[in-house]
C-alpha positions in Angstrom: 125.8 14.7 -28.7 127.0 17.5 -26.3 130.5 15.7 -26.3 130.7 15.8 -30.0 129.6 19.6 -29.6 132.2 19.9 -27.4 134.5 18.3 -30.1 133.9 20.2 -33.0 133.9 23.5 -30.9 137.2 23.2 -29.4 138.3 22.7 -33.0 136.9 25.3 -34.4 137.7 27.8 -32.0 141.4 27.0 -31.9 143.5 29.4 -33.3 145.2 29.0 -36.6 148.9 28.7 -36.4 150.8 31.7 -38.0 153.2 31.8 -40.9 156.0 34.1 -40.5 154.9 37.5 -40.6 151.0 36.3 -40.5 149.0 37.0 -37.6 147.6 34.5 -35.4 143.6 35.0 -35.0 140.6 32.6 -34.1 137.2 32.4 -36.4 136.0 35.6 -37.6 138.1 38.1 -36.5 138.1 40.6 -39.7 137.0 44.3 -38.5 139.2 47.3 -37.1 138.2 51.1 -36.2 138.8 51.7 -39.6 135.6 49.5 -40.8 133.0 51.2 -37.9 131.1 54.1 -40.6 130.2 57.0 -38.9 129.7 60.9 -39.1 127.9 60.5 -36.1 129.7 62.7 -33.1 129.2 60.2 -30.3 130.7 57.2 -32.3 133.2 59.0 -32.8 134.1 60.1 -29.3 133.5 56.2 -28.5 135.9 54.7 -31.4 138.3 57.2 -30.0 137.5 55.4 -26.2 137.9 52.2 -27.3 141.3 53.0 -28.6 142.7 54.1 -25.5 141.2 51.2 -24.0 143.1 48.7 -26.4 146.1 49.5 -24.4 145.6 47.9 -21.5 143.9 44.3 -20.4 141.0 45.4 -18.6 137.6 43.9 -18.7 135.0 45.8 -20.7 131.6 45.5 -20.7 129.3 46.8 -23.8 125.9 47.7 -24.2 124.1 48.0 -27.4 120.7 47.3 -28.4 120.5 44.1 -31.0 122.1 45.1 -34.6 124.5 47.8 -33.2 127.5 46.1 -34.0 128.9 44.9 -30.8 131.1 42.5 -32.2 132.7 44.7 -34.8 133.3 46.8 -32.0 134.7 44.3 -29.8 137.2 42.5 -32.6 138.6 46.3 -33.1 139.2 46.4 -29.8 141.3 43.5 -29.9 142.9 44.0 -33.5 144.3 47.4 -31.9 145.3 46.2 -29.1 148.7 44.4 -28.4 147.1 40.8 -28.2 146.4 41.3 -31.6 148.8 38.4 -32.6 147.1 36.2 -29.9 143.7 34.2 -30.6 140.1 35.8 -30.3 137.4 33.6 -29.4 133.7 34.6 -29.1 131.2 32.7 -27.7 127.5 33.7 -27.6 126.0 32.4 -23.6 122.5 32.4 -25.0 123.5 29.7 -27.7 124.5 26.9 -25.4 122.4 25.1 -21.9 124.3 26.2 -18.9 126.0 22.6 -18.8 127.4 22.8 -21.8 128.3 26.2 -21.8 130.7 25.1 -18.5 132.4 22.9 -19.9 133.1 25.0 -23.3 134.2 27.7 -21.2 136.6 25.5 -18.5 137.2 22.7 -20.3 136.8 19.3 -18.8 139.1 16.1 -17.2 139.0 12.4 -18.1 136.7 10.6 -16.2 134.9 13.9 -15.0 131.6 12.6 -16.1 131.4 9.7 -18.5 132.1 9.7 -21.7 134.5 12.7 -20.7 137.6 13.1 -21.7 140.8 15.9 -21.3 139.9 18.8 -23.4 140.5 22.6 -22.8 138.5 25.3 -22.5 138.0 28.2 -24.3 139.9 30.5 -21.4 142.7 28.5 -22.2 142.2 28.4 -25.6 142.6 32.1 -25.5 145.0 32.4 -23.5 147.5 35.3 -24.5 144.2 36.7 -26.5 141.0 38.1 -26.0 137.5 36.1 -25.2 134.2 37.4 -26.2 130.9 36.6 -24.1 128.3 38.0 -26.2 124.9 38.3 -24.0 126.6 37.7 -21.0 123.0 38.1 -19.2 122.0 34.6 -20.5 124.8 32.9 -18.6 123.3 31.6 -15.1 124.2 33.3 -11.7 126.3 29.9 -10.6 128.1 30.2 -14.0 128.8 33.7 -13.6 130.2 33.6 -10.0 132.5 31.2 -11.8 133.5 33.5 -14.1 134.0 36.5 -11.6 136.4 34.4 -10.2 138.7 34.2 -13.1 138.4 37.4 -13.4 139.7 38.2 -10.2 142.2 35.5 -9.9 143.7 34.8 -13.1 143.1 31.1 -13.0 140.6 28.3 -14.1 139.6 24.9 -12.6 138.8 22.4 -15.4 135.3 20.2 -14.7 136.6 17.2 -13.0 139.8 18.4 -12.0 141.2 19.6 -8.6 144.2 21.1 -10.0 143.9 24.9 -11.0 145.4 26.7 -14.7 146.8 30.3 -14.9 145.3 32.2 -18.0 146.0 35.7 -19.5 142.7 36.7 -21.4 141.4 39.6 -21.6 137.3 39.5 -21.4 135.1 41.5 -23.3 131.3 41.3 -22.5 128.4 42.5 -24.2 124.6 42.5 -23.2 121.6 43.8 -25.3 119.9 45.2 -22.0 121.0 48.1 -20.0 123.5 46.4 -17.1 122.0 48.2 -14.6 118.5 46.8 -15.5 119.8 43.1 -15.4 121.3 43.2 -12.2 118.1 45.3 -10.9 115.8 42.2 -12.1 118.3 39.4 -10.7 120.0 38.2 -14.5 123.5 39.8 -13.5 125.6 39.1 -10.2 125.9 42.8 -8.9 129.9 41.7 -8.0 130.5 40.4 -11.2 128.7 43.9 -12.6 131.2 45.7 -11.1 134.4 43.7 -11.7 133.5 43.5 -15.6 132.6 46.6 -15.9 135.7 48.4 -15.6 135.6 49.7 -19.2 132.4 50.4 -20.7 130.6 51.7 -23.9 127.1 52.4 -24.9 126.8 52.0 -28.3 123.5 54.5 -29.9 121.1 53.0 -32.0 120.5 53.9 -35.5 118.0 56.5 -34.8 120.4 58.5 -32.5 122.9 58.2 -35.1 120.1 59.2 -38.2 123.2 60.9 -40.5 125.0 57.6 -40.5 122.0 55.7 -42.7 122.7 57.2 -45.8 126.5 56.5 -45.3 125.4 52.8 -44.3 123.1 52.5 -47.5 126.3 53.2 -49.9 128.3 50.8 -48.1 126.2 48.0 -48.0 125.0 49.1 -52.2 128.6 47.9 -52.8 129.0 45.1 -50.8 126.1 43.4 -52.6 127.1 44.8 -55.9 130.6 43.4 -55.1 128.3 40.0 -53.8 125.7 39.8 -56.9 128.1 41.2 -59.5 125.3 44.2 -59.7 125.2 47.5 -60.6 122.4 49.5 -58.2 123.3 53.3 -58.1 120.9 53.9 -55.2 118.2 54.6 -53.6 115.2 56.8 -54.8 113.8 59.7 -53.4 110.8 58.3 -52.0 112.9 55.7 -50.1 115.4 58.0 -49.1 112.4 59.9 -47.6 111.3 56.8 -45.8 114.1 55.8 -44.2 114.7 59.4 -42.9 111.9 58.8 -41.0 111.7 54.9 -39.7 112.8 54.4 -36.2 115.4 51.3 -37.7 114.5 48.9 -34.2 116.7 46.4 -35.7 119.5 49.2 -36.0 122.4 48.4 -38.7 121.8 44.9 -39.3 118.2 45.3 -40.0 119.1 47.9 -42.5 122.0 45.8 -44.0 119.1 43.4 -44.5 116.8 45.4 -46.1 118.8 46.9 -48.7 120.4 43.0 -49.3 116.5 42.4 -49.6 115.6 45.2 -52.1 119.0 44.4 -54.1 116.7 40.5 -54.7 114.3 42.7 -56.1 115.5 45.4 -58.3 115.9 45.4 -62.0 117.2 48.9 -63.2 119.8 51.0 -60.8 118.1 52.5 -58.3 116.0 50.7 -55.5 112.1 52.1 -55.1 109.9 51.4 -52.9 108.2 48.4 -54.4 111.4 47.1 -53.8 111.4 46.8 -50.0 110.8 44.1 -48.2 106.6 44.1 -47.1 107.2 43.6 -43.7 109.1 47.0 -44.2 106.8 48.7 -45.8 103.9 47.2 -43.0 106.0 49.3 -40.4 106.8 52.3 -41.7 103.3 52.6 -43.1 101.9 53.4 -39.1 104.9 56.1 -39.5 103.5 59.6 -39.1 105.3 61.2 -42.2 103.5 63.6 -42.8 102.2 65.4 -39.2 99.7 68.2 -39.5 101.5 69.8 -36.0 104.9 71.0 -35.9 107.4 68.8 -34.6 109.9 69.4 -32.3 112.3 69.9 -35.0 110.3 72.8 -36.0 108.9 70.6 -39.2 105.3 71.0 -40.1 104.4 68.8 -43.1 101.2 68.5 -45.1 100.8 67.0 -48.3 99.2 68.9 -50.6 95.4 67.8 -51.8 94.1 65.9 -54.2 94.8 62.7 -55.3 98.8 61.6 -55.1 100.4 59.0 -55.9 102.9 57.5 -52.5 106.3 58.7 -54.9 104.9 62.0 -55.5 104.0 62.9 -51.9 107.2 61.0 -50.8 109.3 64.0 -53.4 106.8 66.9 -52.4 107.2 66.1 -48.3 110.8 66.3 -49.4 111.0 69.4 -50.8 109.5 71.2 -47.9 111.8 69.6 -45.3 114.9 70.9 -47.5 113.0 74.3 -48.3 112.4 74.9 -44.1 115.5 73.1 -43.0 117.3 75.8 -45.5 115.0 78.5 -44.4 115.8 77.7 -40.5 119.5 77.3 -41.0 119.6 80.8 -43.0 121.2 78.7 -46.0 123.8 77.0 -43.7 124.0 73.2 -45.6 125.8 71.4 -42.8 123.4 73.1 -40.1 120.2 71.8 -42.7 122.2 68.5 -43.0 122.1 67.8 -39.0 118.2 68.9 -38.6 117.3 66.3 -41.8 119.7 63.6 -40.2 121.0 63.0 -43.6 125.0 63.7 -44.4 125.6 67.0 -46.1 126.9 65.6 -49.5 123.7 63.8 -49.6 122.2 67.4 -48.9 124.3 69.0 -51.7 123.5 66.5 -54.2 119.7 67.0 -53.6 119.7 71.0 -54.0 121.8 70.6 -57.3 119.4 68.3 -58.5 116.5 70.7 -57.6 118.2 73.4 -59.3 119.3 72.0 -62.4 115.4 70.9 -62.9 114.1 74.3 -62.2 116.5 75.7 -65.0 
């Protein structure tokens, strides 16, 4: 069975042949900088990183907690760089045992072990291009010294054989744990830590990045329009409210899920709450959303008495956040933007809404 793997792997992952003018690229490879949404400041001082880094063939190392978008980050890096021509190849360490994974990665000889037969690697396969470890961390200390090697040295030693293969990839790591904290607790070589990570990036989560969600949320309302030939304008104040507020632990691809989620649901054009998923609405309902003590943003909210329904004090917590944010901010819309964490059109559209209804 793990020969067969081994097979169909090798298949898949070798790059497609080019027609003139086409470019040469392994399975997946579709992002660029262009595709990375943000408004937030420090993505946009990274994106700007990473291009510089494109250049050159160093080895980077990125960190990002689950659902940052690593990988869009990483097939950027490759589609601006000047291997862009050459084959990508990602491989994820923790989706493999640590046999198998050896042999994907270095390829193996005839006779090496039975049943084996010649078959490269995926360092050779992208050789010229770029290969992707995603959770590098999983990969076992013998495996990685392995890998440190060709990193150092430039050339791989098929299982089996005695005779050693000069590569040119460039590899791009990525781990889910801060590096220093793996190789603290023993799950990264401390030399490989330091030869991989000549390049690095941090990506934030979502909740450093609050004013991107609302850019997010229109993005992925026309992909699955686009998808389910829909026609959802957006999302309703209440929810708008909510996700303000939720911490977002799965970070983008948790959102991307929940609004493909509420899309199943809906029937008229904008997404409500009853529309989120439950295990959704189970979290954010131990979120304090409405604290009787100031926060450090200076926001004290307290819904007003009596019996509301969740919509109403959803709109009315709303309104005082946009009345005090204004208040604060002396009327400044981008500085009120920033303190809500939403993006200042989104801000704009809100107050000429309120406006229009108080006329």
């Amino acid at each position: 069975l793990s020969e067969k793997l081994l097979d169909l792997q090798a298949k898949i992952s070798k790059p497609k042949k080019a027609k003139r003018g086409q470019k040469a690229v392994g399975d997946g490879l579709s992002f660029h900088f262009a595709d990375i949404l943000t408004d937030n400041d420090r993505m946009m001082q990274l994106i700007d990183r990473a291009r510089r880094a494109a250049r050159t063939s160093s080895p980077v190392l990125i960190y990002g907690e689950t659902g940052t978008g690593k990988e869009l980050f990483v097939q950027s890096i490759h589609q601006a760089s000047a291997r862009s021509s050459q084959p990508f190849i990602a491989q994820n360490c923790a989706a493999l045992p640590a046999t198998l994974l050896e042999s994907l990665l270095f390829g193996t000889v005839k006779g090496s072990f039975t049943g084996a037969d010649d078959r490269p690697g995926l360092f050779e396969l992208a050789d010229g291009g770029t290969l992707f470890l995603d959770e590098l961390n999983s990969m076992p200390l013998d495996l990685q010294a392995k890998l440190l090697r060709v990193l150092q040295d430039g050339e791989i030693r098929r299982i089996g054989s005695s005779h050693s293969t000069r590569v040119d990839v460039r590899v791009i790591a990525a781990v889910n744990e801060p590096p220093l904290a793996l190789v603290s607790k023993g799950a990264m070589r401390t030399d490989l830590y330091y030869r991989i990570n000549v390049v690095s990036f941090e990506l934030p989560p979502l909740r450093d990045r609050r004013e991107d969600v609302f850019l997010l949320v229109r993005h992925f309302l026309e992909k699955y329009n686009q998808k389910f030939q829909m026609r959802v304008q957006g999302i309703s104040d209440e929810v708008s409210a909510l996700f303000s507020r939720y911490d977002w632990p799965g970070n983008v691809r948790e959102l991307e899920h929940v609004i493909e989620a509420a899309m199943n649901m809906v029937e008229g054009d904008l997404i409500e709450a009853e529309h989120l998923p439950l295990h959704l609405l189970d979290r954010m309902s131990g979120i304090a959303l409405f604290p009787a003590e100031k926060s450090s943003r200076g926001m004290g909210l307290v819904p007003k008495t009596g019996q509301l329904s969740l919509p109403e004090v959803l709109r009315d917590v709303e309104e005082q956040m946009i009345e005090q944010a204004m208040r604060e901010t002396e009327g400044n819309i981008l500085r009120a933007a920033k303190l809500l964490g939403i993006p200042r059109q989104t801000l704009q559209y809100k107050l000429s809404q309120r406006s229009g209804a108080n006329r």
